[in-house]
C-alpha positions in Angstrom: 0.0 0.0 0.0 3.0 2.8 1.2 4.5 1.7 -2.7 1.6 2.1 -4.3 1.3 5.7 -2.9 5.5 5.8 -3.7 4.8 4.6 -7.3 1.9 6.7 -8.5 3.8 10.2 -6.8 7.2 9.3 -8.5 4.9 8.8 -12.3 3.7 12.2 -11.4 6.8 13.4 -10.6 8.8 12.0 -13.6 5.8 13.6 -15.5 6.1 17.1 -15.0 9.9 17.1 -13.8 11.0 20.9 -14.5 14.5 19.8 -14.5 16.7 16.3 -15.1 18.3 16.2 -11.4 14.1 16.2 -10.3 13.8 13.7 -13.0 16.5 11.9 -11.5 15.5 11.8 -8.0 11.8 11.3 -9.1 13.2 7.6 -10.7 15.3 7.0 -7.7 12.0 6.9 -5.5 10.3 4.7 -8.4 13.3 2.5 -8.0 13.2 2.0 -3.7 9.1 1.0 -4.6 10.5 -1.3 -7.4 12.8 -3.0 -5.3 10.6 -3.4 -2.2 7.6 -5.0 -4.4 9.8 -6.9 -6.2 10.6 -9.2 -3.1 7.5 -8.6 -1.2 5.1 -9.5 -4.1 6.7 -12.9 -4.7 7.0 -13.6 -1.0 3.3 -12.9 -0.7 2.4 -15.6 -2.9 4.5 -18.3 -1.9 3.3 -17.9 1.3 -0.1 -17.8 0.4 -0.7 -20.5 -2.4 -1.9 -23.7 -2.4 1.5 -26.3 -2.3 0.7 -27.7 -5.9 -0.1 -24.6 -7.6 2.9 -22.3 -5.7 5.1 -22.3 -8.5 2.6 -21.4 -11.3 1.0 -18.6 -8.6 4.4 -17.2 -7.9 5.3 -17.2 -11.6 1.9 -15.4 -12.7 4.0 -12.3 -11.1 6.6 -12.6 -13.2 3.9 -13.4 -16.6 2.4 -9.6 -15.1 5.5 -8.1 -14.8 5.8 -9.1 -18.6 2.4 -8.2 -19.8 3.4 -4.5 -18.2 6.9 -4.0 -20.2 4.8 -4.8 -23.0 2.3 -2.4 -22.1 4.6 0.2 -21.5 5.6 -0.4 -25.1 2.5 -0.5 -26.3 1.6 3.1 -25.2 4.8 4.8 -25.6 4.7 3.5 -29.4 1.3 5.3 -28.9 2.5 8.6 -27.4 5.8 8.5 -29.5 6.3 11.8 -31.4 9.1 12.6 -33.1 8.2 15.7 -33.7 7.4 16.5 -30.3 9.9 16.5 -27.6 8.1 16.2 -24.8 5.8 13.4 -25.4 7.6 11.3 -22.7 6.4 13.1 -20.3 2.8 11.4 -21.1 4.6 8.1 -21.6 5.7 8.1 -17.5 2.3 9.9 -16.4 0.9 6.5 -17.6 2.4 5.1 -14.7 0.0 6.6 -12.6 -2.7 3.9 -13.8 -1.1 0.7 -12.8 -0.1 2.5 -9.5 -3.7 3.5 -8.4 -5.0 0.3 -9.6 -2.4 -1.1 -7.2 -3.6 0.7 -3.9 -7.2 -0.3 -4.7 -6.7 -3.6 -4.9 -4.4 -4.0 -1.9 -7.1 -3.3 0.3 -8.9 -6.4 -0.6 -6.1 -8.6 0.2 -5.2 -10.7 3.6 -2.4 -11.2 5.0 -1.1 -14.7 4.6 -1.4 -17.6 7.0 2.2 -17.9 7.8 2.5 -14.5 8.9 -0.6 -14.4 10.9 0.1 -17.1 12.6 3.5 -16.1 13.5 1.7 -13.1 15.3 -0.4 -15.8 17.2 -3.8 -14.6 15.4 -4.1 -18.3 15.2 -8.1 -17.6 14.3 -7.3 -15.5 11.0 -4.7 -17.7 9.8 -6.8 -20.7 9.6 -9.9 -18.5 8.0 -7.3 -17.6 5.2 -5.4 -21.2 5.1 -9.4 -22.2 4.8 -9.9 -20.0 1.5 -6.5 -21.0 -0.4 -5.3 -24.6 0.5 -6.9 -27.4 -0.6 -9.5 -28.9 2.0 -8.0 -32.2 2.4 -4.7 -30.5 3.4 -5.8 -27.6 5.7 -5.2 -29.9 8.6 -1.8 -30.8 8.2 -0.5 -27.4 6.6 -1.6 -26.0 9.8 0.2 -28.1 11.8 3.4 -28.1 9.9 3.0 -24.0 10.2 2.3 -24.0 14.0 5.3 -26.5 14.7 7.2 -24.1 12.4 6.9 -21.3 14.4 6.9 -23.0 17.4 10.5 -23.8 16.4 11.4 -20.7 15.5 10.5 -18.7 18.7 12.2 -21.6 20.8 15.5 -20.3 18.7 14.7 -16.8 18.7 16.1 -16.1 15.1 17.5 -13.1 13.7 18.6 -11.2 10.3 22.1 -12.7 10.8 20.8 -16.7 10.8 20.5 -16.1 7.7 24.5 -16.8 7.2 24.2 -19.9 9.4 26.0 -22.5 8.1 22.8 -24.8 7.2 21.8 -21.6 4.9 24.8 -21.5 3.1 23.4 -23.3 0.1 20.5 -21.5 -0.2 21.8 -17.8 -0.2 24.6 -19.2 -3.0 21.8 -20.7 -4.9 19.9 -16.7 -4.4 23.0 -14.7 -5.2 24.2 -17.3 -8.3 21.2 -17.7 -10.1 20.7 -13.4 -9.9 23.9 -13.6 -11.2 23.5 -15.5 -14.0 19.9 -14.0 -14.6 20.9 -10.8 -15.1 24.9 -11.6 -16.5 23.1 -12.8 -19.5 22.3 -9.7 -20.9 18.8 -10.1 -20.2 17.6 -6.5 -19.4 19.9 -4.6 -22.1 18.1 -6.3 -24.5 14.4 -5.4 -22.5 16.1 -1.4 -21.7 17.9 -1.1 -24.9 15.8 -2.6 -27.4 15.1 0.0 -29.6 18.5 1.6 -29.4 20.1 -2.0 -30.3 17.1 -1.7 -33.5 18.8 1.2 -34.3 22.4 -0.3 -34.3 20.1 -3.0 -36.5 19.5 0.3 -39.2 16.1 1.3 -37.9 16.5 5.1 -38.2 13.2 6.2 -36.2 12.6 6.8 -32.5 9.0 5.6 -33.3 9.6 3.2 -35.6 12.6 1.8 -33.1 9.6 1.0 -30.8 8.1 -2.1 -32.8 10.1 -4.8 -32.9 10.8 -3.9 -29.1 6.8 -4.9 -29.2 7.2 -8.2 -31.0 9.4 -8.8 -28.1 7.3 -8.2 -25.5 4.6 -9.8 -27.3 6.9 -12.6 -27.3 8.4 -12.4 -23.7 4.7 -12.4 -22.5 3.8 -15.9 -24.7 6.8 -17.6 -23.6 6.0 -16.5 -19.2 2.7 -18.1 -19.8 4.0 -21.1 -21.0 6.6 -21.0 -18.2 3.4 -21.3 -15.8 2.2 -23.9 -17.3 5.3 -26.2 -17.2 7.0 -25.2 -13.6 4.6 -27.7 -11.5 4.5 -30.1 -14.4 8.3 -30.2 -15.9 9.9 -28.6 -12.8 12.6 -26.1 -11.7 15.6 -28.2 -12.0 14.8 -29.2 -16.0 13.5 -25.8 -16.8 16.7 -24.3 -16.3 18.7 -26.8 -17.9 16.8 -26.4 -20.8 16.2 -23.0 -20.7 19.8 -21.6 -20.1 21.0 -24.2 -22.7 18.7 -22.5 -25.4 19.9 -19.1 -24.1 23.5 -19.8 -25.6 23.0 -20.4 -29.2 20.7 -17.4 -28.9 23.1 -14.9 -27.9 26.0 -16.0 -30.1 23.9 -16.1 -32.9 22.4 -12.7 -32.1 26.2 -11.6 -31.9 26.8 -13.3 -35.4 24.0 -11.0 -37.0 26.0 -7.3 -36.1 29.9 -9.3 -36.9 28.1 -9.9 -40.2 26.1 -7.1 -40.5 27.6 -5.7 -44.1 26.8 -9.5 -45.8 23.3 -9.3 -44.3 22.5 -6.0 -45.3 18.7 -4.8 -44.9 18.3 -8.4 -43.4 20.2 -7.6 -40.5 17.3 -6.2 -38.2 15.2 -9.1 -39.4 18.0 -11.9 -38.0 18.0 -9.6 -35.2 14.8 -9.6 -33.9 14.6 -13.3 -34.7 17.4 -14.2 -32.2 16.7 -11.7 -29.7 13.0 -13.9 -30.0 15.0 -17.2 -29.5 16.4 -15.9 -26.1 13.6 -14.5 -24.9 11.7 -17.5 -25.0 14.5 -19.6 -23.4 15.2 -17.4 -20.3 11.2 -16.7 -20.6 10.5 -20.2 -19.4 13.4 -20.6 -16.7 15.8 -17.7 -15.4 13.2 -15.3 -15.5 10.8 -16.9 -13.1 13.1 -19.2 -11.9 14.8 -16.4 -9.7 11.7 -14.8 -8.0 10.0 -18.6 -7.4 13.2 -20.0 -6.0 14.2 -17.7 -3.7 10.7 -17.2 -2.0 10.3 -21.3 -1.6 14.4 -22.0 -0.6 14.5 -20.4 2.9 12.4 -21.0 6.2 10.0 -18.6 7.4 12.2 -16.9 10.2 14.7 -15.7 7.1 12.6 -15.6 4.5 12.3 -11.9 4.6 15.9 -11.2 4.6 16.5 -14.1 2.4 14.3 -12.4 -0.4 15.6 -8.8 0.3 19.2 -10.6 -0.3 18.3 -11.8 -3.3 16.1 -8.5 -4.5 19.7 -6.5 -3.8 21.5 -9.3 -5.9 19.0 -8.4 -8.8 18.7 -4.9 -8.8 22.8 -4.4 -7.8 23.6 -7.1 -11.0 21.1 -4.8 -13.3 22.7 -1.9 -12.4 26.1 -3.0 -13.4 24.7 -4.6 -16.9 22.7 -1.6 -17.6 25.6 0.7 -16.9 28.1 -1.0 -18.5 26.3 -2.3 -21.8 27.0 0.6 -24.0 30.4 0.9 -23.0 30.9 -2.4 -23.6 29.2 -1.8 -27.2 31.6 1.2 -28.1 35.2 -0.7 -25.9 34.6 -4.3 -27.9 31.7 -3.6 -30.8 28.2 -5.4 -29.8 28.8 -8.4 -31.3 31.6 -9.8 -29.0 29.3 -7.7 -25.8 26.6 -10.9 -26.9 29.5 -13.5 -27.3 31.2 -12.4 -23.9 27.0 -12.8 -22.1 27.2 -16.5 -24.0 29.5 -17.1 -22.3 28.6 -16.0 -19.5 25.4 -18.5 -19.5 27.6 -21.6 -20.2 29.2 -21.0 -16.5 25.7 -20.2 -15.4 24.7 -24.0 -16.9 27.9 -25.9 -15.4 26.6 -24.1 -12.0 23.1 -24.8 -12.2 23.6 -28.4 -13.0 25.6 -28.4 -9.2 23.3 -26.1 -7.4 19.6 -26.0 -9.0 17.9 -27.6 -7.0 13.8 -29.5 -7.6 11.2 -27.7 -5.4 8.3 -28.8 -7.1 5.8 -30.3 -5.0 7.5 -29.8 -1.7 5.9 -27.8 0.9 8.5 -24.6 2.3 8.4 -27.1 5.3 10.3 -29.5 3.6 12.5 -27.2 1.7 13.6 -26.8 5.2 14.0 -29.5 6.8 16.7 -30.9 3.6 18.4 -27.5 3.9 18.7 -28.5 7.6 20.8 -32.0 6.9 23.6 -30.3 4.7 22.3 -32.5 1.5 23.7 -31.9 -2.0 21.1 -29.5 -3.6 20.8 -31.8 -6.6 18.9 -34.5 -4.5 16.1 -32.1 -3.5 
């Protein structure tokens, strides 16, 4: 609810900025909502769902977070005019919808079970376990969450358990797959789309916008899919195959600008078409895999800190891509900049084979309690 509020007053702000240091601090305070929701949001739901449809819940954020980039492409193609230079002020004012639409809505939402028991308002817990979990299994998720926090106020946990030795595994598993995640080149491509397109030879600022919207169009196909095979297929194989994909993708993508005089006109054409390739592949596993892993990998007394660790993992790692990607373009010329987040992703698929571990169909109870015996994360 405060983010809401912090959202909708930074798209105003951004809006009418009179100057680019307001314009600046006006994204800064866009940015501390962004990062707050980003862990909250997927922390909500994994606390909330049902065990065998927690992955596809916690993934739907992810598939929304895609339907909005393409939204926000959607309309700025709209409000693009070249001939107008201060159209983007309507294209950030836009941002005031989603944001209101936000605070409504958060009004109508409890607070989950886990949490509410925690606070020993065992009564409310058990009315919202009642409306989400499946019947058969309201008994015995209530259990395991009662001896959960029984557990935890016997040890009387804190922000630092969090580097216990017993977590270890986990935060390396949240910091590694960020890493990799974002080290792929995943956001440059989703920032700097239509300033690659015009690397491609699409002269426009308008026209730049499109393919950026086959993209999204794209991004959003492929997150639904991803919902659709995370409880069926699983974590573990999703990333395999997804990362795997990813490489071929980029180094193709790479090939299309080191061969960009034989292709021609072509060239935006092969362009879009392997920047499609890799959006499908990290579609289906980095890009959901991130947010769902982190909110089911660590026991309720951490799992607050846990998921701000990771959110700070994300945001610090896009930072440093998003900063560094046009200096990269103009140091080394953007073909090797694709070649060099190739390879990237092959470490990122040695490591995941070691460290990816299979949640699917275990309750966060029993996430734990295999975190607890210092097993190999591949037998999960």
């Amino acid at each position: 609810i405060i983010n809401a509020v912090i959202f909708a007053v930074g798209a105003i702000g951004c809006a009418y900025a009179p100057n680019v240091t307001t314009l600046i601090v006006m994204r800064i305070l866009i940015g501390v909502a962004i990062g707050i929701t980003s862990f909250v949001v997927p922390m909500y739901i994994a606390e909330i769902s049902p065990k065998r449809s927690r992955g596809a819940l916690v993934t739907l954020n992810q598939l929304m977070i895609t339907i909005g980039i393409l939204a926000s492409y959607i309309t700025d193609y709209a409000l693009s005019d070249d001939s107008n230079s201060e159209s983007w002020r309507w294209m950030f004012l836009v941002g005031l919808v989603p944001a209101v639409i936000l605070l409504v809505g958060m009004f109508f939402l409890p607070e989950t079970p886990r949490w509410l028991i925690s606070k020993n308002r065992m009564e409310e817990g058990k009315r919202v376990l009642e409306q989400v979990e499946d019947p058969e299994l309201i008994s015995a998720t209530l259990i395991d969450i009662e001896n959960e926090v029984k557990q935890e106020l016997q040890n009387k946990s804190s922000a630092m358990d969090i580097f216990k030795p017993w977590l270890r595994v986990p935060l390396m598993i949240t910091i590694g797959i960020f890493f990799f995640q974002q080290f792929s080149g995943v956001n440059t491509i989703i920032y700097y789309s239509p300033i690659i397109f015009k690397m491609a030879g699409i002269v426009s600022n308008t026209e730049s916008i499109i393919p950026a919207i086959i993209i999204g169009t794209v991004n959003v196909m492929a997150c639904f899919l991803s919902i659709l095979l995370l409880d069926r297929i699983g974590r573990r194989k999703l990333y395999i195959i997804g990362i795997w994909g990813m490489i071929p993708s980029l180094i193709l993508l790479g090939g299309c600008f080191h061969f960009k005089e034989a292709l021609g006109a072509s060239l935006p054409v092969f362009a879009v078409l392997s920047i499609v390739c890799y959006i499908i592949f990290i579609a289906i596993s980095l890009a959901p895999l991130g947010w769902l892993l982190i909110s089911e990998i660590f026991p309720l007394n951490v799992r607050g800190i846990g998921m701000s660790i990771g959110s700070l993992a994300h945001w610090a790692f896009n930072a440093i891509i998003a900063f560094t990607f046009l200096k990269l373009v103009n140091g080394l010329g953007i073909d090797v900049t694709f070649w060099c987040y190739a390879g990237i992703c092959l470490v990122g698929a040695i490591w995941g084979y070691y460290y990816i571990p299979e949640t699917k169909g275990k309750s966060l109870e029993d996430i734990e309690s295999f975190w607890r015996k210092n097993k190999d994360p591949r037998k999960l």
